[in-house]
PyMOL commands that place a pseudoatom at each C-alpha (Angstrom):
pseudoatom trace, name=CA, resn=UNK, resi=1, chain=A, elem=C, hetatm=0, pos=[-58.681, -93.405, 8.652]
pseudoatom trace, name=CA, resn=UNK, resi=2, chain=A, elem=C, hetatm=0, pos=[-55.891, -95.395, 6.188]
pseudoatom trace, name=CA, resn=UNK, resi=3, chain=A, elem=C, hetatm=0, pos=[-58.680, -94.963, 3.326]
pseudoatom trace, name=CA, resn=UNK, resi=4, chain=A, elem=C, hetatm=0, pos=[-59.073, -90.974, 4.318]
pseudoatom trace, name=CA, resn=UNK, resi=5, chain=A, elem=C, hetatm=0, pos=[-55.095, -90.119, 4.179]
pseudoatom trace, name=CA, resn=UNK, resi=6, chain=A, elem=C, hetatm=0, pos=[-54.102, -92.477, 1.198]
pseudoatom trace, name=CA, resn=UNK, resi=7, chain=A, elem=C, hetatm=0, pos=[-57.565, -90.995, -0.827]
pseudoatom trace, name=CA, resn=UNK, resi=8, chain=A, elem=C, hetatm=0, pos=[-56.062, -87.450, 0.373]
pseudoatom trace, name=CA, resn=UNK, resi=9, chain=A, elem=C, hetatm=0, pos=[-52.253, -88.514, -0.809]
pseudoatom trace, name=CA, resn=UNK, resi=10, chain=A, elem=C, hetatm=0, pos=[-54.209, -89.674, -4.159]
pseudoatom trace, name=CA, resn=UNK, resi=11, chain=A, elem=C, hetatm=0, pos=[-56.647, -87.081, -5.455]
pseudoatom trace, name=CA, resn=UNK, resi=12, chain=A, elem=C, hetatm=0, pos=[-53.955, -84.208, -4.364]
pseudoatom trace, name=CA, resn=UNK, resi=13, chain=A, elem=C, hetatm=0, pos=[-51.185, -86.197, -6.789]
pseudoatom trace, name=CA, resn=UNK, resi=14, chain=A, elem=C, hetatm=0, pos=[-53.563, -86.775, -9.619]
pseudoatom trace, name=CA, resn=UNK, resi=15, chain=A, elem=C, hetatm=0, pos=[-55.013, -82.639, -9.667]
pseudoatom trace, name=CA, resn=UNK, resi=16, chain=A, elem=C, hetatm=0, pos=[-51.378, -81.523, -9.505]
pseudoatom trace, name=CA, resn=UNK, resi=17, chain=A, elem=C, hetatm=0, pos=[-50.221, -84.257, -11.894]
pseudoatom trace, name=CA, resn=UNK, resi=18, chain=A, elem=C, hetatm=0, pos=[-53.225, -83.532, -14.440]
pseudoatom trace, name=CA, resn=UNK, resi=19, chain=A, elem=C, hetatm=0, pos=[-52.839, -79.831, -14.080]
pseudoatom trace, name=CA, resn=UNK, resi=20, chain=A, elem=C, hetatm=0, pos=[-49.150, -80.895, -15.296]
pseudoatom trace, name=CA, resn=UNK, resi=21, chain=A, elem=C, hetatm=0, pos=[-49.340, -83.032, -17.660]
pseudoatom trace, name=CA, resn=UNK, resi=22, chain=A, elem=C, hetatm=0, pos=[-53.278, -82.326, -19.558]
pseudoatom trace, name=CA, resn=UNK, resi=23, chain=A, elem=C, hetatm=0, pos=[-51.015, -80.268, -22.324]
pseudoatom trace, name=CA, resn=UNK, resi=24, chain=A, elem=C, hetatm=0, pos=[-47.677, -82.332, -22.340]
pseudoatom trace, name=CA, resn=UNK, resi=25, chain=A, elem=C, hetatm=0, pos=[-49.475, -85.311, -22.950]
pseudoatom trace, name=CA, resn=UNK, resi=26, chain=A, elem=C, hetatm=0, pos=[-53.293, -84.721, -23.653]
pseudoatom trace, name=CA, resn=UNK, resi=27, chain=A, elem=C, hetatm=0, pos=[-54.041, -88.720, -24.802]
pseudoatom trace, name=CA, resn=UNK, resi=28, chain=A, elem=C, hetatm=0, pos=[-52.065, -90.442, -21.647]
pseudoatom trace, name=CA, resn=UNK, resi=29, chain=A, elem=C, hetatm=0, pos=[-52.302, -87.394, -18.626]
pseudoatom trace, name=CA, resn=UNK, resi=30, chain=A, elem=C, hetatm=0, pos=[-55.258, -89.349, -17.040]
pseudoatom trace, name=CA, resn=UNK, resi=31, chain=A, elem=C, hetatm=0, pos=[-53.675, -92.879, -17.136]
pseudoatom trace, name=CA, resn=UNK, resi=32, chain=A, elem=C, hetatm=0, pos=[-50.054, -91.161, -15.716]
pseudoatom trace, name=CA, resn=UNK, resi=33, chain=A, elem=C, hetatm=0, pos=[-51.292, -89.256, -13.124]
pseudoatom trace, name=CA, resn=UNK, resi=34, chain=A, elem=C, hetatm=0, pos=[-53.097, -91.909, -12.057]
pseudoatom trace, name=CA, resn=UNK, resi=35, chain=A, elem=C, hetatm=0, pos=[-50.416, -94.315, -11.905]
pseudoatom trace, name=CA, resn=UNK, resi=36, chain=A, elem=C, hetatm=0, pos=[-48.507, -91.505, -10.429]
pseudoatom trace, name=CA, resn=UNK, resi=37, chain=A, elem=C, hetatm=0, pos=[-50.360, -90.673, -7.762]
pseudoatom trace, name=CA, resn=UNK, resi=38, chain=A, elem=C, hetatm=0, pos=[-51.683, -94.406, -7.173]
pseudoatom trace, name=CA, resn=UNK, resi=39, chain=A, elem=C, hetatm=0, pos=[-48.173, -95.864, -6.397]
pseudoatom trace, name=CA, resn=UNK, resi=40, chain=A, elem=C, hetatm=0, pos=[-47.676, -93.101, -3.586]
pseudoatom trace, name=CA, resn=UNK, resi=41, chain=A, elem=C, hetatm=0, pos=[-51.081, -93.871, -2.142]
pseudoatom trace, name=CA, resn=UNK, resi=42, chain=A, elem=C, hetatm=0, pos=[-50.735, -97.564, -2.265]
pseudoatom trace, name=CA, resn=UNK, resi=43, chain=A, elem=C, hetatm=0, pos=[-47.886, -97.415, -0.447]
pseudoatom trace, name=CA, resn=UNK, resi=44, chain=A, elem=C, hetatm=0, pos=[-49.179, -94.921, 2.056]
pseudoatom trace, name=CA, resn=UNK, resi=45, chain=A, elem=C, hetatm=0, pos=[-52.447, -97.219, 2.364]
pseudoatom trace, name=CA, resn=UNK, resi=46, chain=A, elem=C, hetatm=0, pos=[-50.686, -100.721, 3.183]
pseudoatom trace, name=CA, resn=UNK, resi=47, chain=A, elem=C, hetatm=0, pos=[-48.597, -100.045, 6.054]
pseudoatom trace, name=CA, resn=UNK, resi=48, chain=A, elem=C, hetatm=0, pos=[-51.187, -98.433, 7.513]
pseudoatom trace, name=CA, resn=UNK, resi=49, chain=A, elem=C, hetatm=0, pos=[-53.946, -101.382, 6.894]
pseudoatom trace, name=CA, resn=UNK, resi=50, chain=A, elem=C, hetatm=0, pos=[-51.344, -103.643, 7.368]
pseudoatom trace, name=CA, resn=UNK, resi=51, chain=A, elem=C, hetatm=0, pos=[-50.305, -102.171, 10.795]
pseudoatom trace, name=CA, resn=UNK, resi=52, chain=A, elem=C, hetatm=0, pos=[-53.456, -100.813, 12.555]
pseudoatom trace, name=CA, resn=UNK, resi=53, chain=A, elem=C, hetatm=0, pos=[-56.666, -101.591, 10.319]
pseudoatom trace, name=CA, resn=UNK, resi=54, chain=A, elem=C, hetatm=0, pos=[-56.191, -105.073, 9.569]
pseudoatom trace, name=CA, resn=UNK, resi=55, chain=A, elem=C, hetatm=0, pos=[-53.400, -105.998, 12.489]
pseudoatom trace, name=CA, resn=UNK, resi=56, chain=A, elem=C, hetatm=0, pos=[-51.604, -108.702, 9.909]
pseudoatom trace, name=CA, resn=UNK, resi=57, chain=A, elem=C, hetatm=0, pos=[-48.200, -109.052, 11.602]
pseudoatom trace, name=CA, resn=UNK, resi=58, chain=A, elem=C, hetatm=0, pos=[-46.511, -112.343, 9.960]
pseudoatom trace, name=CA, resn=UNK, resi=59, chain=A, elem=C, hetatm=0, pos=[-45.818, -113.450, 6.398]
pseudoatom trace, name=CA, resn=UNK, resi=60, chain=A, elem=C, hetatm=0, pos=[-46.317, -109.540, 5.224]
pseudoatom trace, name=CA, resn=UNK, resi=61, chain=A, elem=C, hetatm=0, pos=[-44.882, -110.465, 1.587]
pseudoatom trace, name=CA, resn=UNK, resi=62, chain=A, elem=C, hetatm=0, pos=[-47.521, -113.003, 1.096]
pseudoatom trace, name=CA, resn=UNK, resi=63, chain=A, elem=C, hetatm=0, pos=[-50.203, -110.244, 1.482]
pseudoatom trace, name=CA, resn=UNK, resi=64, chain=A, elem=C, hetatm=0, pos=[-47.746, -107.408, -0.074]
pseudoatom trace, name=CA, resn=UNK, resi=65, chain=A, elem=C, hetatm=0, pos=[-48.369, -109.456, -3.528]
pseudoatom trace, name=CA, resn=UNK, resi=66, chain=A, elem=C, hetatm=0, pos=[-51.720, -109.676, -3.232]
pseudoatom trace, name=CA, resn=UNK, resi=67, chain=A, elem=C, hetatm=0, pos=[-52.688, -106.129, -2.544]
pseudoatom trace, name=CA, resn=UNK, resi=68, chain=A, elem=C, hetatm=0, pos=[-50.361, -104.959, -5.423]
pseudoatom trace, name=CA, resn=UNK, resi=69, chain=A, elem=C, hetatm=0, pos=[-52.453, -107.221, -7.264]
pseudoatom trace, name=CA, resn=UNK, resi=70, chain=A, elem=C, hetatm=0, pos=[-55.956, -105.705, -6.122]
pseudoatom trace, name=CA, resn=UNK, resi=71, chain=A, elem=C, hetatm=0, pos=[-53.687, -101.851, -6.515]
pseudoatom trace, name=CA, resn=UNK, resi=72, chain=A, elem=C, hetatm=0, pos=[-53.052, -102.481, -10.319]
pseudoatom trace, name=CA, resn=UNK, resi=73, chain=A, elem=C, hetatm=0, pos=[-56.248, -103.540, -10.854]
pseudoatom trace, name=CA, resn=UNK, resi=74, chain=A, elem=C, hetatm=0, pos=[-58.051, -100.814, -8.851]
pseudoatom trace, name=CA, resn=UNK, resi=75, chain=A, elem=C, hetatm=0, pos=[-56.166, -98.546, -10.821]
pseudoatom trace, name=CA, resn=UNK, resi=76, chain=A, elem=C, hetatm=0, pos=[-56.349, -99.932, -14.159]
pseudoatom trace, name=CA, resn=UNK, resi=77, chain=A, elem=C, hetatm=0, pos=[-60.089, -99.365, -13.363]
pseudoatom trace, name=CA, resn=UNK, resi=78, chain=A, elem=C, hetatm=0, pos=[-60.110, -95.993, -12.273]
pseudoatom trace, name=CA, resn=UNK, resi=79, chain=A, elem=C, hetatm=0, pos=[-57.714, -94.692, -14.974]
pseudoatom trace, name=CA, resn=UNK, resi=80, chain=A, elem=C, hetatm=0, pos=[-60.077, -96.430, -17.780]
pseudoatom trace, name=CA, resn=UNK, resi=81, chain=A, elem=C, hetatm=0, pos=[-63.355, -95.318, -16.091]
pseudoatom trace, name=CA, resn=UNK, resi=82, chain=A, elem=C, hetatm=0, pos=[-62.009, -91.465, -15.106]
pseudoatom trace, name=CA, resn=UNK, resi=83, chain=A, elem=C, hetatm=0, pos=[-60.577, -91.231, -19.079]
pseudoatom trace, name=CA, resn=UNK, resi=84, chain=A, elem=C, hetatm=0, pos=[-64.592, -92.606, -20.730]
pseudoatom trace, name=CA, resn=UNK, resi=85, chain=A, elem=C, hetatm=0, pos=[-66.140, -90.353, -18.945]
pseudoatom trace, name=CA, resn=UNK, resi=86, chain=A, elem=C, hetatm=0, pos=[-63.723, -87.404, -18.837]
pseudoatom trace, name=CA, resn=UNK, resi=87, chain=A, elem=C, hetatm=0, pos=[-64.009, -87.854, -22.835]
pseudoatom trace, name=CA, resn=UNK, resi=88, chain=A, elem=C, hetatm=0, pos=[-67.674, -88.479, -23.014]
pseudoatom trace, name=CA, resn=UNK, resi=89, chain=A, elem=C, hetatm=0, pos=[-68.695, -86.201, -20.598]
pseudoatom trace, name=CA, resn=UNK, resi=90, chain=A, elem=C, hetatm=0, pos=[-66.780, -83.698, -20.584]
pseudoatom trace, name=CA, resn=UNK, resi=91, chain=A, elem=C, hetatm=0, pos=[-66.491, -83.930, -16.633]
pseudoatom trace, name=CA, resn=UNK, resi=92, chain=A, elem=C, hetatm=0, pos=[-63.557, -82.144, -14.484]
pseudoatom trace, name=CA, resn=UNK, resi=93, chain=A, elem=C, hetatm=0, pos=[-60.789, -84.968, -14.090]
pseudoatom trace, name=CA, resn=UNK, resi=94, chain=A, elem=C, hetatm=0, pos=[-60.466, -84.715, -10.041]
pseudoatom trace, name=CA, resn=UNK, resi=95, chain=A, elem=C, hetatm=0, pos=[-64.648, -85.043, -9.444]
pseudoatom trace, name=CA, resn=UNK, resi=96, chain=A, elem=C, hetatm=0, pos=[-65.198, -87.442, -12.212]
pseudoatom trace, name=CA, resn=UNK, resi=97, chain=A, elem=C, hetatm=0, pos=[-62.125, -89.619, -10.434]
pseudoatom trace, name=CA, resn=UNK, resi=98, chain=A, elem=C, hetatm=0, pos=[-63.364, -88.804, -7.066]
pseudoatom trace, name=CA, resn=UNK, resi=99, chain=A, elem=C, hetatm=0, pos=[-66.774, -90.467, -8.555]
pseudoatom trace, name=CA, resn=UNK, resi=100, chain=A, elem=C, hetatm=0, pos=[-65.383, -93.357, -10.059]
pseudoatom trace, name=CA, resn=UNK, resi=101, chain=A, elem=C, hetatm=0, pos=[-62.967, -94.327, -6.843]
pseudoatom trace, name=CA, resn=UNK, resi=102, chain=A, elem=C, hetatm=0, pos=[-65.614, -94.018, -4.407]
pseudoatom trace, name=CA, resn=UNK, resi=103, chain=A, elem=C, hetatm=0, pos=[-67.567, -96.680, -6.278]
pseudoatom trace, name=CA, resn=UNK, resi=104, chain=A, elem=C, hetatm=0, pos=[-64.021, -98.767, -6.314]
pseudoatom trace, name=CA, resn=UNK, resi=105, chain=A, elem=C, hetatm=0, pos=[-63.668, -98.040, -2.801]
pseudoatom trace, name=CA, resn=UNK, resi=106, chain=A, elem=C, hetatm=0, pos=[-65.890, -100.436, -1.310]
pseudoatom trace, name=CA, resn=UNK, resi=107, chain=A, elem=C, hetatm=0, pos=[-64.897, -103.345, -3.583]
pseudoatom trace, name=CA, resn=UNK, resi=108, chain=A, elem=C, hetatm=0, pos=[-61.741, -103.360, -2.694]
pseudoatom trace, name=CA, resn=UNK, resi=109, chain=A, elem=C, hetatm=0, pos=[-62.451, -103.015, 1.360]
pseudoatom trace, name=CA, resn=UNK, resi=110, chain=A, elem=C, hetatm=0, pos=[-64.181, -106.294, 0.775]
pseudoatom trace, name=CA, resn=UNK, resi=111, chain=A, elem=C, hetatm=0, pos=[-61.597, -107.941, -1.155]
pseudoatom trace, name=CA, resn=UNK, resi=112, chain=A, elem=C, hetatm=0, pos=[-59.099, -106.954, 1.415]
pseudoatom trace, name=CA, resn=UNK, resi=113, chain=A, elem=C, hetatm=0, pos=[-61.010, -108.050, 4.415]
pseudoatom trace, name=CA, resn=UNK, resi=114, chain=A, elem=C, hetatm=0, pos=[-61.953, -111.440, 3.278]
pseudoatom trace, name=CA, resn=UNK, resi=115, chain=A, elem=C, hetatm=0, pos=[-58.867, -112.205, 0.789]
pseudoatom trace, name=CA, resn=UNK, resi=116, chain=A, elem=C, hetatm=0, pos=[-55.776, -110.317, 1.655]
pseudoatom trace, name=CA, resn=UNK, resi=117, chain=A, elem=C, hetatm=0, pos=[-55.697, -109.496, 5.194]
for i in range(1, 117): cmd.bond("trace and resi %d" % i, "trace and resi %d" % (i + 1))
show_as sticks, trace
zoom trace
């Protein structure tokens, strides 16, 4: 359900923020709105895994830095895989990252379960 409403918060940001920026910017819109949108989400995503999916109640900074950590990289990821094959391909932005963060999505469920929660 955390996964469902921050992917929601996410792909919404990153449409409006493409449709936005794609002629303000047309060499950096994918790796903004990404950022963009991935800062809301992240923050959207950990209280909620923190609170109900992965019930971790003490030393909350500890595992704050970590999943930061694992939120950069995720969307360092995303932003470099969405932009190849946006350019390549020729693919619509919100699919093509809809594509590429379902793949990240269950690499970073693991990491979490096993190594930050």
């Amino acid at each position: 359900m955390s996964s469902l409403g921050s992917t929601v918060v996410d792909l919404a940001l990153f449409a409006i923020l493409v449709f936005l920026l794609r002629n303000v910017t047309p060499q950096h819109y994918i790796w903004i709105a990404t950022a963009l949108a991935r800062i809301v989400s992240v923050i959207v995503n950990y209280n909620i895994n923190a609170k109900l999916v992965f019930k971790e109640d003490d030393k909350r900074n500890f595992p704050f830095f970590k999943y930061i950590t694992l939120a950069v990289m995720d969307m360092l990821a995303s932003a470099l895989f969405v932009t190849i094959l946006v350019r390549q391909l020729m693919w619509d932005e919100t699919l093509t990252k809809m594509l590429v963060d379902s793949s990240l999505f269950f690499i970073g469920y693991l990491i979490q379960k096993f190594y930050i929660f």
